[in-house]
C-alpha positions as CSV (number, residue, x, y, z in Angstrom):
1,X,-18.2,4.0,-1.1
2,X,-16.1,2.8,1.7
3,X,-14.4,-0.1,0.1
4,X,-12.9,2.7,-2.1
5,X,-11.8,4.8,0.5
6,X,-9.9,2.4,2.4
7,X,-7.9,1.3,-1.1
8,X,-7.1,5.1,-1.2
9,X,-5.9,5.2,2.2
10,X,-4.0,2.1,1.7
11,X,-2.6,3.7,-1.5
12,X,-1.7,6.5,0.0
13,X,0.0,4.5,3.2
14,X,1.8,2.7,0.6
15,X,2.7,6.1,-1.4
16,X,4.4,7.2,1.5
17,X,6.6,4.4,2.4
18,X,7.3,4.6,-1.4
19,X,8.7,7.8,-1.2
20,X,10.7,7.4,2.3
21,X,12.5,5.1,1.0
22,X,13.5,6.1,-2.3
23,X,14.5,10.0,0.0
24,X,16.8,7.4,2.6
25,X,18.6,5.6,-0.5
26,X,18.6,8.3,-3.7
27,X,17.8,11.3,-2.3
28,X,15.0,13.9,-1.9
29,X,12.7,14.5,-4.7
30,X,10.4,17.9,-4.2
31,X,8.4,16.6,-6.9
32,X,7.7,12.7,-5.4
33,X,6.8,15.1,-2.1
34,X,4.2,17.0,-4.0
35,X,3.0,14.4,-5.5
36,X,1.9,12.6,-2.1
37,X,0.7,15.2,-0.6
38,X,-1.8,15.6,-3.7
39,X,-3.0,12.2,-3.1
40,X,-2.9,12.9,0.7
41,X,-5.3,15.7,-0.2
42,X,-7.5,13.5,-2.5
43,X,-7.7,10.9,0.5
44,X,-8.5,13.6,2.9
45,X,-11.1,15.0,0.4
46,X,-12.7,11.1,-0.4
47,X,-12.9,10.9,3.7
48,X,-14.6,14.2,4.1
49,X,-17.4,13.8,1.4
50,X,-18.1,9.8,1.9
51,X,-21.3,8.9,3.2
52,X,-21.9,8.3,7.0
């Protein structure tokens, strides 16, 4: 489903400017950084097995 994996990529965009900012103003959090890159590696996964 396409429509699906571009909301997940847009999450995931979204995710990450999430986290940058809340690093530049409170402080890293390991556990905000894991937690991206386990929805990076979700996205990666929905890109890999969609349909062509």
């Amino acid at each position: 489903m396409p429509g699906s994996t571009k909301t997940m990529g847009v999450l995931t965009i979204g995710a990450l400017v999430a986290v940058t900012a809340y690093t530049v103003a409170l402080g890293s959090n390991g556990w905000l950084w894991f937690g991206w890159v386990v929805l990076g590696m979700a996205t990666l996964g929905m890109l890999a097995t969609r349909d062509t």
